[in-house]
N, C-alpha and C positions, 0 to 999 in steps of 0.2 A: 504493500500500500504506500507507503513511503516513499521507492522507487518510482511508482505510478505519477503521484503528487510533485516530486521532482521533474518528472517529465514534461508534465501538463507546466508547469511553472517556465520551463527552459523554453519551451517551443511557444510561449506567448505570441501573438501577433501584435504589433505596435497598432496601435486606435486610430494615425493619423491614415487619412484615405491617402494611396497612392493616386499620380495621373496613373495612365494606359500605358502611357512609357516607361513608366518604372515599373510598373506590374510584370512588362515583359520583359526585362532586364533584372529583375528582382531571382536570386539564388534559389529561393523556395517557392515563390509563388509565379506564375506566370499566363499572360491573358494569351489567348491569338482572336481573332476576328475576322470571321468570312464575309465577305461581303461589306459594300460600305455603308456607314455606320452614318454618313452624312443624307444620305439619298434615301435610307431605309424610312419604310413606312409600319414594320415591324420588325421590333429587335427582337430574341431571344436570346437569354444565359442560362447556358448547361452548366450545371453543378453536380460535377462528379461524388462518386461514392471513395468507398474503399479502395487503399492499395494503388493508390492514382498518386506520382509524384512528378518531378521535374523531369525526370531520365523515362518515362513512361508518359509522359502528356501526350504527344504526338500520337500513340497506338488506342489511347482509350479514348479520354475526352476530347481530344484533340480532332480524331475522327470521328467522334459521334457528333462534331459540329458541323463539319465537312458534309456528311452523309443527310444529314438533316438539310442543309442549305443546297447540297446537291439532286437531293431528290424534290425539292420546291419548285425549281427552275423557276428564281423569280430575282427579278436583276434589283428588285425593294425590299428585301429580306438580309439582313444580319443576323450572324447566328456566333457569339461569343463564347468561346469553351473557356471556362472560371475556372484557374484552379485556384482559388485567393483562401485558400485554408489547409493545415498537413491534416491530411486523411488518416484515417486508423489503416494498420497494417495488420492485416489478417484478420480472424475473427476470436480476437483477446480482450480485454476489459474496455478498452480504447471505443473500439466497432459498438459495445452494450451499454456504454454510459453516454451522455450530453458533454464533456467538459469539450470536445476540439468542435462538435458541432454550434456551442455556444461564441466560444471564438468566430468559428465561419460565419456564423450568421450576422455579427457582429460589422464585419469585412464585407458580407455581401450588401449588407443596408446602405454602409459608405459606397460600395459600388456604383450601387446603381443610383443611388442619389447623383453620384461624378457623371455620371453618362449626358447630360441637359439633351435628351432628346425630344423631341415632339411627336415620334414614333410609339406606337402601341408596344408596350414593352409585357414582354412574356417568360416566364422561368420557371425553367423544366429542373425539377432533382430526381435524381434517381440513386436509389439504394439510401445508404448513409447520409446522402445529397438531401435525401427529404427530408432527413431533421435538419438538417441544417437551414432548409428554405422556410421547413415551417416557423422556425424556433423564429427568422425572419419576417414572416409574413405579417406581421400588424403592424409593421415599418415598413414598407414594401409599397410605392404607389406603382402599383403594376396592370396588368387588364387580367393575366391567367396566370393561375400555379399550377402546374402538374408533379406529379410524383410517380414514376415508375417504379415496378419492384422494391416498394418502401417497406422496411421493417418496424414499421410505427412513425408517427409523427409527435409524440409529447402535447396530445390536445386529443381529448372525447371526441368532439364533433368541430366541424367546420365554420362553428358561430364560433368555438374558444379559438380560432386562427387569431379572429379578429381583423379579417382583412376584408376589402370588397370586391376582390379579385374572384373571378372564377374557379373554383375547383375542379378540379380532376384527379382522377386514381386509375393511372393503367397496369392492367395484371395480367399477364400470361401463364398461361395454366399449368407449363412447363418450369414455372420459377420455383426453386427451391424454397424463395423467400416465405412461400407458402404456411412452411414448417415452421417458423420462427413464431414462438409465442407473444400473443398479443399480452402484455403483461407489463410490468412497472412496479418496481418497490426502489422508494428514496429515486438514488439518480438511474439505475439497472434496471435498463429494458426499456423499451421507446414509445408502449402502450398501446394504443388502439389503430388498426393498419387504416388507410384513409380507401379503402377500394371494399369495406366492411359496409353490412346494412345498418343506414341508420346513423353513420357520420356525417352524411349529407355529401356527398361530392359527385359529380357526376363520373361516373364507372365507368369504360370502358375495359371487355374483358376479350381476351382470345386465346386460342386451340393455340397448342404447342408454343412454340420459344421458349427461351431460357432466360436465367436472369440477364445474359450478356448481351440478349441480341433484340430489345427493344431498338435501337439505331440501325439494324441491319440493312443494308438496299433492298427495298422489293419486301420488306415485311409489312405487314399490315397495321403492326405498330408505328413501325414509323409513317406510315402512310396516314396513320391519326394525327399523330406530335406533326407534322406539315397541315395539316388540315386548322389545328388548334392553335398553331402560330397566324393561319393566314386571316381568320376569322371564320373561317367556315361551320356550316353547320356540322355537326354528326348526329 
């Protein structure tokens, strides 16, 4: 425990908002951005999960923003992979408690405050990514939050977000995340999964996938997360 508390202490993230350019020149943290950000009439920021660092951006989140922007084919679409928080590595105390998703959330509020767009802004988490976004959401002047394969968000229902942004909960019936007990004692455990009846968010569920391949080309999931960034119905 000790160790743990040493941890979370050392890997603090400094409160002041980075620009864009320091973010991507920044050793632990780093942005990239598909698309321009000036023209866009809808942004989106992916907030990676677990196991996502600097040496690994470009294979996870880096290309689940990529893939996301690339199956929209829309030349007014941004699509920002966030890595503005250290993610738990593996699935040890880090992955089951709040303290790094606290920090993130913290970093994504400064985010997107820095952004001054006038574009519809939208923020997708996925995994560990959706406590982070929710723990953010009632600082968040956003239009839609999604959460894919989330292991809880640290909120009952979708009124305790506190935000007036859209919800969503995409699930694929292949995710492991399935297994992960909705539960919560003190900070251990993330609580009630947002894709459950009666949290209130609008669901979206599908046959097969995994927890990795919500961003896949040609999957159906992603074919949603494009649809829910453009404004579209589903």
């Amino acid at each position: 425990m000790r160790r743990a508390l040493l941890f979370l202490l050392l890997i603090a993230v400094p409160a002041v908002a980075p620009s864009i350019a320091q973010w991507r020149g920044d050793v632990a943290r780093r942005v990239a951005i598909v698309g321009d950000l000036a023209t866009a009439r809808d942004v989106v920021v992916v907030v990676p999960g677990s196991d996502v660092d600097v040496d690994r951006f470009e294979r996870t989140v880096g290309r689940m923003a990529t893939n996301l922007h690339e199956q929209a084919h829309r030349d007014d679409l941004a699509v920002i992979a966030w890595l503005g928080y250290r993610t738990p590595q593996g699935l040890g105390v880090d992955a089951a408690t709040g303290g790094l998703a606290r920090q993130g959330a913290a970093a994504l509020v400064d985010f997107v405050r820095a952004l001054h767009t006038n574009a519809r802004i939208h923020v997708f988490g996925h995994s560990y990514g959706s406590v982070v976004v929710a723990l953010a959401a009632h600082d968040l002047d956003v239009d839609d939050i999604v959460f894919t394969g989330s292991p809880g968000v640290r909120a009952k229902s979708v009124a305790e977000l506190g935000t007036r942004a859209k919800i969503w909960a995409i699930r694929s019936s292949g995710d492991w995340m399935r297994f992960v007990p909705n539960v919560r004692l003190f900070d251990l455990g993330h609580g009630t999964d947002p894709a459950s009846d009666g949290f209130g968010a609008t669901v979206l569920r599908f046959e097969g996938g995994k927890h990795d391949t919500y961003y896949e080309p040609g999957t159906a999931t992603l074919a949603a997360l494009v649809q829910i960034a453009s404004g579209e119905k589903l």
